[in-house]
N, C-alpha and C positions, 0 to 999 in steps of 0.2 A: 218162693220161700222168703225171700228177702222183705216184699212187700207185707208179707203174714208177721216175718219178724217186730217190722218197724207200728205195725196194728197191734200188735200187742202189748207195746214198749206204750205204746199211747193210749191205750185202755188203763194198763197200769198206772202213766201217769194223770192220767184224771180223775183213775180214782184216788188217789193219792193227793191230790189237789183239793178233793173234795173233804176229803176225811182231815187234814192236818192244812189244809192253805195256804201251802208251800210245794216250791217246788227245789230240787236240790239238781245243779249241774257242775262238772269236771270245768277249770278252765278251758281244758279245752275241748271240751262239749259246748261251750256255751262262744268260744273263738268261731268253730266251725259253724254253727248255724248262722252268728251274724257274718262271717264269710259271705256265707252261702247267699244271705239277704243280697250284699252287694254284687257279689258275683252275678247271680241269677239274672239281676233286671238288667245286667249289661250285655250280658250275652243275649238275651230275648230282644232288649230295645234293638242291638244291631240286627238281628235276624229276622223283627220284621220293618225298620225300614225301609227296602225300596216299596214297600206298599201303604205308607201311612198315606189316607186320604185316596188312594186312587179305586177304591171300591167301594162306595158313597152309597146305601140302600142296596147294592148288591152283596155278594161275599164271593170268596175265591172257590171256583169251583175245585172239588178233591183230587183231580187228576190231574191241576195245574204244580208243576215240582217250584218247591220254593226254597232258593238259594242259600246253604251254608258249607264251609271249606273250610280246610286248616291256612289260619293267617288272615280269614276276613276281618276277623276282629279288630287287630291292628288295623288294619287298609283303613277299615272304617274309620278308627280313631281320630288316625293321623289326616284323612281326607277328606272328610264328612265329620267335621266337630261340631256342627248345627243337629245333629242327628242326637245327641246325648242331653237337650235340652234340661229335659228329665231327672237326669244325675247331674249337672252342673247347678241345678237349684238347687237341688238337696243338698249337695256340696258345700252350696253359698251358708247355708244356713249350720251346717256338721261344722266349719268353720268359724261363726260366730258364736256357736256353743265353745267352741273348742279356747278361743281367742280371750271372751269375757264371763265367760263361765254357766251351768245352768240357767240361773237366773237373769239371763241378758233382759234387757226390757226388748219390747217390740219394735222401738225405733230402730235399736239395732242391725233387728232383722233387715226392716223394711230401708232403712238407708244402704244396709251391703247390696240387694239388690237392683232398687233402685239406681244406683249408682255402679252396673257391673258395665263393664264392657260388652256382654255379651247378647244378642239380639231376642226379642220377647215378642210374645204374640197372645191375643185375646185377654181374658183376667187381666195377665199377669203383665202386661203393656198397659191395659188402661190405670192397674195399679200403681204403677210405675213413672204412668202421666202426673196422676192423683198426687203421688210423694212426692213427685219435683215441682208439684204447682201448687202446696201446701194443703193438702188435704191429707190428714193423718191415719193411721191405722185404728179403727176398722172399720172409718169412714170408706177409708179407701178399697177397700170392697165391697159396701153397698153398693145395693141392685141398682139406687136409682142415682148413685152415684158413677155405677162400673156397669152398663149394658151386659157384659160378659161375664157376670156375678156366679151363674150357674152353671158356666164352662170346664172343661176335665183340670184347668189349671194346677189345682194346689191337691187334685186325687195325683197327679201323677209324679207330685214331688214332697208328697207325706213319707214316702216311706220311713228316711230316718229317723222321723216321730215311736213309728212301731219296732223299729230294731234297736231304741237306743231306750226303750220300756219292755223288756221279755216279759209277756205273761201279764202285764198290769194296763188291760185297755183303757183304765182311765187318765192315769199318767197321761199313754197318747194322748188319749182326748183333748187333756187340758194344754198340751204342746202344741196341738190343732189348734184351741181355743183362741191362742195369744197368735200365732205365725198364720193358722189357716184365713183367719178374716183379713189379714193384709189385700189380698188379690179375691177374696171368695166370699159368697156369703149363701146362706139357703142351702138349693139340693148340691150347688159346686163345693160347698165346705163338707157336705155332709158326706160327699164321694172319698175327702182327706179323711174324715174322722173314720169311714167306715175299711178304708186301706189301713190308718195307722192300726187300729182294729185286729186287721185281720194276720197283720205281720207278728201282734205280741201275742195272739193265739197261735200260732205256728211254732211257736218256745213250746207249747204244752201238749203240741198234739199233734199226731198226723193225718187225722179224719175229716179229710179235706168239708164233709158234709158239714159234722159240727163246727170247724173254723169258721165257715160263709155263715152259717143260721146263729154261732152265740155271738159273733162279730157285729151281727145286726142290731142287736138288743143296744148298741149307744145310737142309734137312728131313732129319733122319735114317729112312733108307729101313725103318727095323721101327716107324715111328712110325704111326698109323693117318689123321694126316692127311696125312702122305706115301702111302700105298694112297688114300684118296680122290681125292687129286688127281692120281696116276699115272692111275687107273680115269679120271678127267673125260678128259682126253689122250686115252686110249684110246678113247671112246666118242666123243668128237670124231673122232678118225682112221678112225673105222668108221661113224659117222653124218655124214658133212662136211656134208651141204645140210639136214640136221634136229635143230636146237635140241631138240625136244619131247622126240624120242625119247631122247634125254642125260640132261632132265630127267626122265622117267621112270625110265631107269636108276638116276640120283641118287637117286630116292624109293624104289626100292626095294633099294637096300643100304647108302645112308647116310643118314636121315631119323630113325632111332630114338635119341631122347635119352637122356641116363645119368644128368648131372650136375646142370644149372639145374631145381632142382627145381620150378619154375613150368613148363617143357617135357616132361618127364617125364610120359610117356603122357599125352600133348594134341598138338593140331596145334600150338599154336606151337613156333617152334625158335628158338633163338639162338644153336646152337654152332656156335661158329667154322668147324669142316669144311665144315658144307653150305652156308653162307653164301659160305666163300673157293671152292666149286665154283661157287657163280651167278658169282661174279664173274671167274672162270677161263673159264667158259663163253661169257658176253659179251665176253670179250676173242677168246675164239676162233673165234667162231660172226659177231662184230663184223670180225675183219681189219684191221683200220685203219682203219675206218670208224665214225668217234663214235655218229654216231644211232644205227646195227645196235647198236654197242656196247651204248650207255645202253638201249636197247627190249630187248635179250635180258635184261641184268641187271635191269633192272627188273621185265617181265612174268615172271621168275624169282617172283618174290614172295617170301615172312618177310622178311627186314631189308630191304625194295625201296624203302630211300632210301641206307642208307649202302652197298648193294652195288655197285650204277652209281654211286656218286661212288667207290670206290677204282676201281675200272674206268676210270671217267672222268679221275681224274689220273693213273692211268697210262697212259692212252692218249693225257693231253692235255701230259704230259713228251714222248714218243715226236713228236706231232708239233709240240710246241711252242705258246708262244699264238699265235704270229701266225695258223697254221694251223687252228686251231681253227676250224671253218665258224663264216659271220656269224651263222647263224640258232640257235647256240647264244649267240654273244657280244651277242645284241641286249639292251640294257638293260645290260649287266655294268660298262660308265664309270660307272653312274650308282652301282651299288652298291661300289665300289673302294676308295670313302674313306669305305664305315660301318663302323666297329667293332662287329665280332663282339660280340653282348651277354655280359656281364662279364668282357668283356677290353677292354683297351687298344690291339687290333691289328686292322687291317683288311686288306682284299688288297693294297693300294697297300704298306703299312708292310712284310705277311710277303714279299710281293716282292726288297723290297728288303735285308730283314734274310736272307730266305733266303738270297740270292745271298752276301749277308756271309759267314753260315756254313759256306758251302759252302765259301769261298775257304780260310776256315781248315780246312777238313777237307781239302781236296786237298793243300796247304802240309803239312801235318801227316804225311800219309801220301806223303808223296815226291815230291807234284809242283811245279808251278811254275809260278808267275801274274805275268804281266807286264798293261802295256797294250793290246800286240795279241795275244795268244795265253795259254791256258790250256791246260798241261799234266797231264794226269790218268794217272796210272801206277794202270792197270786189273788187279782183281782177278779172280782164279777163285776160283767160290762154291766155301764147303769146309763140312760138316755142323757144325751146331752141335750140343751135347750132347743124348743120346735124356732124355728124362721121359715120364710118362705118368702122367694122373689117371685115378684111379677104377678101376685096374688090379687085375685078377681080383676085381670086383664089380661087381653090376647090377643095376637096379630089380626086384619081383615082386610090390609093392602099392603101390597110392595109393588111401587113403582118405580118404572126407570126412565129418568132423563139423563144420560149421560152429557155433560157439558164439559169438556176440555180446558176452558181458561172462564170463570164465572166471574161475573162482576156483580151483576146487581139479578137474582133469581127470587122467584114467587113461586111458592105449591100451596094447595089446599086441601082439606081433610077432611071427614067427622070422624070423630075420636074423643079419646081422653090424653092418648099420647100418641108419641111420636121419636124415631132415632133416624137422622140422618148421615148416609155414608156417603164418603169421599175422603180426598188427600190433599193436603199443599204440597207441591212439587217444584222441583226446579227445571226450567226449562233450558237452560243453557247449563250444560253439564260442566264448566269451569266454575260456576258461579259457587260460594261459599253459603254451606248451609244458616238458614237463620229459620226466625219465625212468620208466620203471617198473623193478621190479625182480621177476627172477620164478626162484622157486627148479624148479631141473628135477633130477629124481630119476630113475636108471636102477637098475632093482633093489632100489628102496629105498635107494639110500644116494645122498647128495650128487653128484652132477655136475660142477654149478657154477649160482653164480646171476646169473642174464642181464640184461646192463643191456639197457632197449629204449627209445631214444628216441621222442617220440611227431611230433618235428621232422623232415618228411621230410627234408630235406639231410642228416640224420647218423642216419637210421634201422638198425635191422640186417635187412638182408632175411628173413633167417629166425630165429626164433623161438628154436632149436639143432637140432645134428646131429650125428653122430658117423657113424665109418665103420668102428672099432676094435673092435668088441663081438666075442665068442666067439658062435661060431657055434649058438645056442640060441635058446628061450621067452625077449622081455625085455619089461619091464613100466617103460614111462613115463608119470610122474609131471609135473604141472606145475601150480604152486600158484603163485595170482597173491598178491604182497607189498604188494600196492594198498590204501588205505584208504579212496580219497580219489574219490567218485560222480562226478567230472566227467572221468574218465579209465578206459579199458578196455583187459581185455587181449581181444582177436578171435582165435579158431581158426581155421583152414581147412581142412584136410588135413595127412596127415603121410605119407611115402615109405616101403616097407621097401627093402634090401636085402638079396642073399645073397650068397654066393660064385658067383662062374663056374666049371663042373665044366672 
């Protein structure tokens, strides 16, 4: 009856959005949902943590029980602060709205992070490199600047884009536009645009169907994660009572990696596409129903912590905190007033400052906030601009040399490009972190020479890579500039590419 309730409340209000293109909420009508936003993807991110990554092309089979209890929350908090990656970006950036106001410029952004304490991985690292080695935003997430261009990065920390625009997906978009290309560019930004998306459709409605299919409409339809996520829709509306048979579908025509050259031909994945399909798919296959929600995207498996927490706050906008079942919110008082580790903000705080922001993004965009009512002049999603990484090229070797201490190494190719992995390391674990420097040669002649911190917080995920070569025989060179035995350079593998015929 309840679920019939809240269907009808969102019939009404769309049609009501339709006819007048407004929408009217209670302070605290419009408190609870963005609650609910933040609430949601913290209780989800914790509850699928112990399985991010460890079901890689597989999924969790349904009769495996999967861990939650009054007090996990905390536990996690306080002892697992790497586990909340996801909210401490979003954080970073709630923050710098909150500090310099709307209009911060993008260095902003990209200096608060860049510059955080707290530990980065894929995009959002090589970003990170990019900005402390002067490469600006939104160089600093091109593809052929960031190998990790098209990675879940900036989908899994858009959210406060979409809870701080109720109802007005272009807003998002353009809060994507400026913050998303920091770390993303192609289908990994279009994963943020299409989250921030689907958060400010959850202010207007509870039809989980329509949120995922108008949500899509700022995806430009030649873009390939606009086809992925049409194909999940579709394979929902022809699979309704079988999750499995979807994820199958998904594995076998959208599973193959191009870009993060750590997924490239391996089972892990972390591009944005197949990631924002689990979480499409748990919203679909969920209905409005948290726990179905949070268990599809989870038992989804590769990113199966941050994929049910975007799931999770937008399902838990849709029906607000209050609504949110007890048996998710047990223990959540207790964690409200800890601070996100190396931030300053907790859930009780982004609550509060969110609802702030929002006020000022509805005022901004035309509406009108009084004491008892909040007027929101609702938007039709409209495409934001096509990109695309790694366009007419694609992996055709991954080889491995592993070398432990490199000094002077040779590989060769045919191709057009190429990304090599490894690390500078310290070998003598007293020794103080610095850089290495390592001269890479294409053809024999200069490249460029590679700074490589051996600091992870400001390491460069790859070694180098190009994507530009003439399509022939090429012969790289990389000769470590190191003098000094308590520090090394490490090989792993290196990627070819070719063109696509």
């Amino acid at each position: 009856m309840k679920k019939a309730r809240l269907l009808t409340f969102s019939i009404f209000i769309a049609l009501h959005c339709i006819a007048q293109k407004s929408i009217v909420f209670t302070p605290e009508q419009l408190k609870d949902k963005i609650k609910g936003g933040w609430a949601g993807q913290t209780i989800a991110v914790t509850f699928g943590g112990p399985y991010e990554f460890q079901y890689k092309g597989s999924f969790i089979q349904d009769g495996q029980p999967l861990t939650w209890y009054n007090g996990y929350l905390k536990k996690e908090m306080l002892e697992n602060p790497g586990l909340y990656d996801d909210l401490y970006m979003d954080l970073t950036f709630v923050d710098v709205f909150e500090r310099l106001g709307l209009q911060a410029p993008v260095d902003s952004f990209a200096y608060a992070f860049a510059h955080a304490d707290y530990m980065l991985w894929h995009a959002n690292q090589s970003a990170r490199y990019n900005i402390l080695n002067g490469i600006k935003a939104p160089l600093s997430g091109y593809w052929k600047n960031n190998p990790h261009a098209d990675d879940i990065d900036y989908q899994i920390e858009s959210d406060f884009a979409g809870l701080m625009s109720p109802g007005m997906p272009n807003t998002a978009s353009a809060i994507s536009n400026k913050i998303g290309h920091i770390m993303n560019y192609g289908d990994g930004w279009y994963g943020g645009v299409y989250v921030g998306a689907m958060y400010t459709l959850a202010f207007t409605s509870s039809d989980i169907h329509f949120i995922v299919t108008e949500a899509l409409k700022t995806i430009p339809s030649q873009s390939t994660f606009y086809k992925c996520m049409s194909d999940v829709i579709k394979w929902h509306d022809q699979y309704p009572s079988d999750w499995h048979q979807t994820w199958f579908e998904i594995q076998k025509k959208w599973s193959s990696e191009i870009g993060c050259p750590e997924g490239v031909f391996d089972a892990f994945n972390i591009d944005a596409k197949i990631n924002a399909a689990y979480v499409i798919m748990g919203l679909l296959y969920g209905n409005g129903d948290y726990t179905k929600t949070l268990d599809v995207a989870t038992r989804a498996g590769q990113d199966a912590d941050c994929n049910p927490s975007t799931a999770g706050g937008i399902l838990g906008t849709v029906l607000g905190y209050s609504h949110i079942p007890a048996y998710w919110k047990q223990g959540l008082t207790e964690a409200e007033d800890i601070n996100f580790k190396y931030t300053n903000m907790s859930l009780n705080k982004v609550y509060t400052i969110g609802y702030k922001h929002a006020l000022a993004v509805i005022q901004q965009n035309g509406g009108k906030v009084s004491d008892k009512n909040i007027i929101i002049q609702v938007q039709q999603p409209a495409a934001v601009a096509f990109e695309q990484s790694f366009k007419g090229i694609y992996p055709v070797l991954k080889e491995n040399f592993y070398t432990a201490n490199a000094k002077d190494i040779s590989f060769s190719f045919t191709g057009v490009g190429f990304a090599l992995n490894g690390a500078a390391k310290k070998i003598n674990a007293t020794a103080k972190d610095t850089s290495l420097y390592v001269a890479i040669y294409i053809d024999d002649k200069l490249f460029e020479t590679a700074k490589l911190p051996t600091d992870f917080t400001t390491r460069r995920n790859e070694i180098t890579w190009s994507y530009d070569l003439t399509n022939s025989k090429h012969t790289i060179r990389i000769k470590s500039l190191n003098n000094n035995s308590d520090y090394a350079l490490s090989l792993y593998n290196f990627i070819a590419y070719n063109k696509q015929d």
